[in-house]
C-alpha positions as CSV (number, residue, x, y, z in Angstrom):
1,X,-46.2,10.2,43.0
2,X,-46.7,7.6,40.3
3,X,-48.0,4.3,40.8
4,X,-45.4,1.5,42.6
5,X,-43.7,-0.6,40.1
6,X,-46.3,-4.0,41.4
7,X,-49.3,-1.6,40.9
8,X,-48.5,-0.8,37.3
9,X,-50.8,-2.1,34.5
10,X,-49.7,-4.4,31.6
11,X,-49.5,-1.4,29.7
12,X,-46.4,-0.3,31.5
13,X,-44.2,-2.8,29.9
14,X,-44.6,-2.1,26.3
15,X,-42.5,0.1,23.9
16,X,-44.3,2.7,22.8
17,X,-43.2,4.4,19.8
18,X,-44.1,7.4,17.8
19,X,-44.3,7.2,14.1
20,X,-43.9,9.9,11.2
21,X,-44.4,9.9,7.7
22,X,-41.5,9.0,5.6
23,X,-39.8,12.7,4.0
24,X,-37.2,14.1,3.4
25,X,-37.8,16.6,5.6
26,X,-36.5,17.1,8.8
27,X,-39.1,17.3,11.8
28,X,-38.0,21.1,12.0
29,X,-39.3,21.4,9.1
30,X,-42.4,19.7,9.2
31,X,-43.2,21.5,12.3
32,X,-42.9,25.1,11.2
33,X,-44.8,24.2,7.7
34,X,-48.0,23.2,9.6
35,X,-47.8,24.8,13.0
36,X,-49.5,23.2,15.8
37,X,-51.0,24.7,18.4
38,X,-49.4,22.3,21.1
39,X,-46.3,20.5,21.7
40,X,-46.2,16.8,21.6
41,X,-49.9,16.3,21.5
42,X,-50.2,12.2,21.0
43,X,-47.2,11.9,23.1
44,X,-48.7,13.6,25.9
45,X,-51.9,11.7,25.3
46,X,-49.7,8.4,25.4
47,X,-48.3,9.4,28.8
48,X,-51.9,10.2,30.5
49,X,-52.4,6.9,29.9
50,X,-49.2,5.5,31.1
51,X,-49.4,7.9,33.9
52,X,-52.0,9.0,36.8
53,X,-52.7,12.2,37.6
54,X,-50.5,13.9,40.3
55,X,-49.8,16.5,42.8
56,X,-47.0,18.7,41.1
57,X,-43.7,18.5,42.8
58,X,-42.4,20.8,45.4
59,X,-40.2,22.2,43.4
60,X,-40.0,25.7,42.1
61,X,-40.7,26.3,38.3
62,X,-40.3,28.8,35.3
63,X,-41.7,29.4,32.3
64,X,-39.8,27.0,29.2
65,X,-40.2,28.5,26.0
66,X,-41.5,26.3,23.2
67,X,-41.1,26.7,19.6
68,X,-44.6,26.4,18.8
69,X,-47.7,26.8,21.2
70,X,-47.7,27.8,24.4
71,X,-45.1,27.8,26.8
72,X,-44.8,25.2,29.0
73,X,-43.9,24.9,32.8
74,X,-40.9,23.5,34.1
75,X,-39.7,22.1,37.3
76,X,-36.4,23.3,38.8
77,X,-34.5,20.2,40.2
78,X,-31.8,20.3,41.8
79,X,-29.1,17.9,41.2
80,X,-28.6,16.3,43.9
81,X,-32.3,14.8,43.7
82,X,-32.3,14.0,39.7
83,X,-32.0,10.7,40.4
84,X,-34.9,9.9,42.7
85,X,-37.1,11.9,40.2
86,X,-36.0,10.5,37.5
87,X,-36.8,7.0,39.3
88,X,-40.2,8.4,40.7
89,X,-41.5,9.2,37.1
90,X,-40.2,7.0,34.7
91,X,-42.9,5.2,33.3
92,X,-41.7,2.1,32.1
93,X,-40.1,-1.1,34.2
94,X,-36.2,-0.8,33.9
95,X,-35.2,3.6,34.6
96,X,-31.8,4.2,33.0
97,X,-29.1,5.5,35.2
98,X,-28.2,9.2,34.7
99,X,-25.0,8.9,33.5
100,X,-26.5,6.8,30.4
101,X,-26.7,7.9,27.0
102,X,-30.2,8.0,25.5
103,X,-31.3,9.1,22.1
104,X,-34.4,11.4,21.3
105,X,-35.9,10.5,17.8
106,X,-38.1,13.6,17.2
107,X,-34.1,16.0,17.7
108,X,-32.4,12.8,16.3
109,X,-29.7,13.5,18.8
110,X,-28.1,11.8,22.4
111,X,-28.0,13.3,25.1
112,X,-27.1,11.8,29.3
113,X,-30.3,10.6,31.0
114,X,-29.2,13.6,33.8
115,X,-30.2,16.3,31.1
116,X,-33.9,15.4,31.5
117,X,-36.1,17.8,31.8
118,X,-39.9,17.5,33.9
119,X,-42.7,19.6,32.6
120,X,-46.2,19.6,34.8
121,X,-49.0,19.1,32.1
122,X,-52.4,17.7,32.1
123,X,-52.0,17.5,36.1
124,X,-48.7,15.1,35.7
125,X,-45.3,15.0,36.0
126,X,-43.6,14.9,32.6
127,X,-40.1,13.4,31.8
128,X,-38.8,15.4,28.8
129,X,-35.6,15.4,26.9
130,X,-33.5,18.3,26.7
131,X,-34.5,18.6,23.4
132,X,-37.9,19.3,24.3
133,X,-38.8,23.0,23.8
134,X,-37.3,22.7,19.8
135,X,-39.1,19.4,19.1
136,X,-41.3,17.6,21.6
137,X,-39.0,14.8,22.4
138,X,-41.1,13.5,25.3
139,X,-40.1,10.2,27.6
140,X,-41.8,8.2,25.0
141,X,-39.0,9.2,22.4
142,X,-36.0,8.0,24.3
143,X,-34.3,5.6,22.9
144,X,-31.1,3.3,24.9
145,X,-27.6,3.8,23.0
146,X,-27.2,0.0,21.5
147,X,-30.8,0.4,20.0
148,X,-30.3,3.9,18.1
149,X,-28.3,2.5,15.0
150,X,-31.2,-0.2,14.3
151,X,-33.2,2.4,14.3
152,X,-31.7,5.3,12.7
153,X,-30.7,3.2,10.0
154,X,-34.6,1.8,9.3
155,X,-35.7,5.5,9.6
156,X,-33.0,6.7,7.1
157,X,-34.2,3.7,4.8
């Protein structure tokens, strides 16, 4: 399990935030023009920093089909323990609740914190958006509801 919230490094408290090159194009689109051979590489990178390694979780997985690279592995949870995952792996000092509305910037859509998805990579336990297997939206992406049209509106600048 991750690190207790005293235990965390300074690092734990800052926003981290991935940045793309201003286009017109949509992230789709970028993503099938130069095809990578992994999903969410820096992201992931970001996290292994953020995050220890771990024992996986006992639950069972499948196979989540990705839209570029290799598929990745999924944890099945079941809903009456989303919310103490959810609290076990979120990185970062204040975990929304699951009925709250987050925003994924890579899929540039919301979604409820319960539609999270975890993925075991890189010997962790990954919190993923729903969006992930189309675009790599990663915890790192999530963005609270009041801080979306600040952003969306810079981005669409």
């Amino acid at each position: 399990m991750p690190r207790k919230k005293s235990e965390r490094s300074p690092l734990d408290q800052r926003v981290v935030l991935t940045m793309r090159k201003k286009t017109n194009k949509s992230l789709k689109e970028q993503l099938a023009e130069t095809k990578p051979t992994e999903m969410s590489p820096q992201e992931k990178d970001m996290l292994c920093i953020l995050l220890p390694e771990t024992p996986a979780l006992s639950f069972p997985t499948r196979e989540l089909e990705m839209a570029y690279g290799p598929n990745a592995t999924e944890y099945v949870i079941p809903d009456e323990k989303r919310e103490e995952v959810l609290k076990a792996l979120f990185p970062f000092e204040t975990c929304p609740g699951l009925e709250d509305t987050l925003f994924d910037i890579h899929e540039r859509k919301y979604f409820k914190t319960k539609e999270y998805r975890v993925i075991r990579e890189r010997n962790r336990n990954m919190l993923v958006s729903p969006y992930f297997p189309s675009s790599g939206g990663m915890v790192v992406d999530w963005l609270p509801d009041e801080a979306t049209d600040t952003f969306v509106q810079k981005i669409d600048a």
